[in-house]
PASEFI-466217 format. One record per residue (C-alpha): residue number from 1; x, y, z. Coordinates in nm, 2 decimals, always signed. Layout:
N
NUM / X / Y / Z .
...
This chain:
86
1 / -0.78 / -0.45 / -1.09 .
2 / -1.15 / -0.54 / -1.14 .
3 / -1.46 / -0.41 / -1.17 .
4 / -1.78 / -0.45 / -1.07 .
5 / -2.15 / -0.26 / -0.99 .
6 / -2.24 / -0.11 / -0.67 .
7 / -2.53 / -0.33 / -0.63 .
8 / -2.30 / -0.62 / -0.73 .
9 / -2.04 / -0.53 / -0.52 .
10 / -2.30 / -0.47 / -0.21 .
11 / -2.46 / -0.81 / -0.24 .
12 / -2.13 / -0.97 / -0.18 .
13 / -1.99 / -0.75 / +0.03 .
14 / -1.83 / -1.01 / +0.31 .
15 / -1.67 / -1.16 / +0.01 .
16 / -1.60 / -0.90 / -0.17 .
17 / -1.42 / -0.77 / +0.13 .
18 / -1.22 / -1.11 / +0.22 .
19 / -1.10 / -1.11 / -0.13 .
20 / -0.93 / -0.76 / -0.14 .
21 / -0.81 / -0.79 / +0.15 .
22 / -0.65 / -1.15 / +0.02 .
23 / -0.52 / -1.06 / -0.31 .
24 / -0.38 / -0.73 / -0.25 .
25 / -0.62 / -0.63 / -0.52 .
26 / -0.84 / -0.25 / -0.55 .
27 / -1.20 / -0.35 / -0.68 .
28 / -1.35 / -0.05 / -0.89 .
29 / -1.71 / +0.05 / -0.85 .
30 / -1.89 / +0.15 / -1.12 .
31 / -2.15 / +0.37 / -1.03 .
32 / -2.44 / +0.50 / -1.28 .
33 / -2.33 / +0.89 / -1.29 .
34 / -1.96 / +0.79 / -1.35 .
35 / -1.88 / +0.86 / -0.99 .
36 / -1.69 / +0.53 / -0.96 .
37 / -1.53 / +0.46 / -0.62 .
38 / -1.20 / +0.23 / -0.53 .
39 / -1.20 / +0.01 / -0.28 .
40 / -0.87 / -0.09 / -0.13 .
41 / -0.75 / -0.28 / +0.19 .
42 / -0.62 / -0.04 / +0.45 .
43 / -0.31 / -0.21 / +0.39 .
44 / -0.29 / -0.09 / +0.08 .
45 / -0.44 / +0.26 / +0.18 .
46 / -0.16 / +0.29 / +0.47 .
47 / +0.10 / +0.19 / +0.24 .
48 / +0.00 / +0.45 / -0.06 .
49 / -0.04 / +0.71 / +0.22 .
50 / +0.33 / +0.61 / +0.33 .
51 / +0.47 / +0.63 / -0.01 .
52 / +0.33 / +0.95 / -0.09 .
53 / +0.49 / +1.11 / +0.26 .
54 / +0.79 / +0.98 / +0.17 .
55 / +0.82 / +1.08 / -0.16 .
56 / +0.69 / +1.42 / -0.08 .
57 / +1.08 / +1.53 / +0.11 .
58 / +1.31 / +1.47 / -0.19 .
59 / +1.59 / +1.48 / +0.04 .
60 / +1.45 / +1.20 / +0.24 .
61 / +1.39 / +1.03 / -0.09 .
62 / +1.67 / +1.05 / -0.23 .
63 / +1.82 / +0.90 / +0.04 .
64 / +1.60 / +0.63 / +0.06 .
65 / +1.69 / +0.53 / -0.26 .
66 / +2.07 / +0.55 / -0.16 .
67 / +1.99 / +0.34 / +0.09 .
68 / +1.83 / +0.05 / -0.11 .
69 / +2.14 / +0.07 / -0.36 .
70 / +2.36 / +0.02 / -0.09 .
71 / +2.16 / -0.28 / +0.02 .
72 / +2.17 / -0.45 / -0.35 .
73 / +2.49 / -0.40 / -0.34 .
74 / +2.59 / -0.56 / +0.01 .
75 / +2.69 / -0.25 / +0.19 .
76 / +2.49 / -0.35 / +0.48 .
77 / +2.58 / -0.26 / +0.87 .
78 / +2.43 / -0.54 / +1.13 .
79 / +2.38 / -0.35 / +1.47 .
80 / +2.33 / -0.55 / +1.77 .
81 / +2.11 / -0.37 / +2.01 .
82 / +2.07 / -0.60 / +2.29 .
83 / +2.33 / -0.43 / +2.47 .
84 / +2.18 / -0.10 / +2.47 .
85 / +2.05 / +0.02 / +2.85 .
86 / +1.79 / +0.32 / +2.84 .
């Protein structure tokens, strides 16, 4: 993660923009009263947002993780859904 003034950050905005957005990478404002701000891709927000829902039901988590197990370990079930009708 980097770091960089609010004054830095706002003269370069467009690029400082494009490149979050590229790397995947929160920039850190430091501001003068220690306020600092992070600045993140929504992306990146809608993932973390995700993440924390998901991780908020410990049933549905635990689960989750069940599922990805099974996955490493080849249990996987291939549906084909083309035949479905509404």
């Amino acid at each position: 993660m980097t770091a960089t003034t609010s004054s830095s950050f706002v003269k370069n905005f467009e690029k400082n923009c494009d490149d979050i957005v590229q790397n995947c990478e929160p920039v850190i404002i430091a501001r003068d009263n220690g306020n600092n701000v992070v600045v993140v891709s929504q992306a990146e927000y809608d993932n973390l947002i995700e993440n924390l829902y998901i991780r908020q039901n410990s049933h549905d988590y635990a689960r989750l993780l069940k599922s990805i197990e099974e996955a490493k370990a080849g249990k996987l079930i291939t549906l084909d859904i083309g035949d479905q009708h509404d």
